[in-house]
KEKE-3310 file (N, C-alpha, C; in steps of 0.2 Angstrom, whole numbers, plus 5000, padded with zeros to 4 digits):
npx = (5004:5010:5019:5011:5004:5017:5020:5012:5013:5027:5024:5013:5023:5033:5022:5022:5035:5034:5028:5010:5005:5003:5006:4997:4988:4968:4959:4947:4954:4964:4958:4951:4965:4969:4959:4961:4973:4973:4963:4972:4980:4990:4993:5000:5002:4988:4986:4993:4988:4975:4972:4979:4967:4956:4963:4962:4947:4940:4925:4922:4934:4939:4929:4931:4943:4941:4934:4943:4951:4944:4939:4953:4959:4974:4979:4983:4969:4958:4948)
npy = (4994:5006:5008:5010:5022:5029:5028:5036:5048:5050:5047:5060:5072:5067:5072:5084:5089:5093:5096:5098:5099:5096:5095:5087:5084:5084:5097:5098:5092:5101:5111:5108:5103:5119:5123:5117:5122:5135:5136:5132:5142:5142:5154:5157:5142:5138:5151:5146:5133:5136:5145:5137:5128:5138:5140:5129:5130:5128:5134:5136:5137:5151:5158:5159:5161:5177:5179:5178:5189:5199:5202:5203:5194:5188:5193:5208:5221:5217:5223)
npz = (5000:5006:4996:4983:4986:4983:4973:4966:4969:4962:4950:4949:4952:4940:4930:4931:4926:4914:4898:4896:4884:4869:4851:4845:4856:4859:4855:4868:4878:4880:4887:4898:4905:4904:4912:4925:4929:4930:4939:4951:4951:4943:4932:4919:4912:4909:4902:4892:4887:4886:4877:4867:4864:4862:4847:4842:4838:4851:4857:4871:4877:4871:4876:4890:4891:4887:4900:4909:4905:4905:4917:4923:4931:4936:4923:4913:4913:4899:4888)
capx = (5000:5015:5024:5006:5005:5025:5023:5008:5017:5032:5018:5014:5031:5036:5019:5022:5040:5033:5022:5008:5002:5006:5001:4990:4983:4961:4955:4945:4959:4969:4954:4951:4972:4970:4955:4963:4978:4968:4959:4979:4984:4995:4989:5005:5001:4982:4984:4995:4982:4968:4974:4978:4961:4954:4964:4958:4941:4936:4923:4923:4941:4939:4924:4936:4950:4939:4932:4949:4955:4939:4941:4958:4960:4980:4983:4983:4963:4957:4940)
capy = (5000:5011:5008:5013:5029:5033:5030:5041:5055:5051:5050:5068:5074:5069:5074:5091:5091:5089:5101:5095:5102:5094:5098:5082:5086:5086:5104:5098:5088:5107:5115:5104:5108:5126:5125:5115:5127:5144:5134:5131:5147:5143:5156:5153:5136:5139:5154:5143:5128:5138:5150:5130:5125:5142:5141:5125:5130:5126:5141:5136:5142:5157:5162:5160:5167:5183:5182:5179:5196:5205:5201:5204:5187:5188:5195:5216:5220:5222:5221)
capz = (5000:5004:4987:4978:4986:4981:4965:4965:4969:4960:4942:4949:4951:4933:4926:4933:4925:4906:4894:4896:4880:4862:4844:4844:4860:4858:4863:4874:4883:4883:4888:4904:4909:4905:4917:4934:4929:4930:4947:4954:4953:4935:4925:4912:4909:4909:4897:4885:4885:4883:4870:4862:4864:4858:4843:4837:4838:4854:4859:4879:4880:4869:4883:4895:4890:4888:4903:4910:4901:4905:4924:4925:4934:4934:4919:4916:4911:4894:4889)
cpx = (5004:5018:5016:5006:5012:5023:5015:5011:5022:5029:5017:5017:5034:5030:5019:5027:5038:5028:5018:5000:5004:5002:4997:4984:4974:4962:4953:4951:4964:4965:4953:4959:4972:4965:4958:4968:4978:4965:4966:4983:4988:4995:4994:5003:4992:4980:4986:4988:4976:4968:4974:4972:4958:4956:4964:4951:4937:4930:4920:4928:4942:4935:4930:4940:4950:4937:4939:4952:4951:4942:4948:4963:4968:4983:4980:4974:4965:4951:4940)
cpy = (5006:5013:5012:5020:5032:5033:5033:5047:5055:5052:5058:5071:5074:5072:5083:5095:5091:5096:5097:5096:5101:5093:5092:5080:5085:5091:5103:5094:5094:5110:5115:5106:5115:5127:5125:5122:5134:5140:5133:5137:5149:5149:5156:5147:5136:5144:5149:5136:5131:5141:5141:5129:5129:5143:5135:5125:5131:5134:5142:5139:5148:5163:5164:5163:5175:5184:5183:5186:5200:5207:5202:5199:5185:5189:5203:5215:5222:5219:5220)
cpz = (5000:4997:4982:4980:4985:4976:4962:4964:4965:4950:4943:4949:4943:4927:4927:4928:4917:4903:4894:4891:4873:4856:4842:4847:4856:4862:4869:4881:4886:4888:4896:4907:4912:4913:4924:4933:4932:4939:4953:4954:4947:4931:4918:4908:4906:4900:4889:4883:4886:4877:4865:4860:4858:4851:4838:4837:4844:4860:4867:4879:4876:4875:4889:4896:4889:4894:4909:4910:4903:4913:4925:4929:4932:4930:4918:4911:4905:4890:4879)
residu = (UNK:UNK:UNK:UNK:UNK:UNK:UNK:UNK:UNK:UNK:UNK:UNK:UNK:UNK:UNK:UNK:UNK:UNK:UNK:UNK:UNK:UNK:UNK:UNK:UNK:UNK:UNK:UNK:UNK:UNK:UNK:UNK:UNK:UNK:UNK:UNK:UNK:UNK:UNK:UNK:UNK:UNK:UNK:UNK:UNK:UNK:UNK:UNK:UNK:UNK:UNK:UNK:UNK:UNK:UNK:UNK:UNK:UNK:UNK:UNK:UNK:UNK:UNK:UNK:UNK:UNK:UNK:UNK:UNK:UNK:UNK:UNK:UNK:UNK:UNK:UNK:UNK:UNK:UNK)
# end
C-alpha cells in the first residue's frame, strides 16, 4: 500500500515536470488543463492551453480566456 502511494506521487512529480500540451493534443483535453491550471493558481500554463484550445476552435476556451482578460484574473485587464 505504501509503494502505491509513492509511486503516485512520484507519476505527479514527473507529470508536473513535462508540457503537458502537444500539437495532437484534443481541445477539449487542453481546455480541461487550462481550466485546473487557472483553478491552481498557474495562469501561464492555463493561458498557453487555453489560447491552444481556443485556437483550434474550441469556443469554451475562447469564453474563458475573455472572461479571463475581461476580469483581470492575473493578467493586466482588457475588455
Amino acid at each position: 500500500m505504501v509503494v502505491l502511494a509513492g509511486l503516485g506521487t512520484f507519476s505527479s512529480a514527473l507529470a508536473a515536470e513535462t508540457n503537458p500540451i502537444n500539437p495532437d493534443m484534443a481541445p477539449g483535453d487542453a481546455l480541461r488543463i487550462g481550466l485546473n491550471a487557472f483553478k491552481n493558481g498557474d495562469i501561464p500554463d492555463a493561458l498557453n492551453a487555453l489560447n491552444f484550445a481556443a485556437d483550434k476552435g474550441l469556443v469554451s476556451a475562447r469564453w474563458k480566456l475573455a472572461e479571463i482578460y475581461a476580469n483581470g484574473d492575473g493578467v493586466d485587464r482588457n475588455d
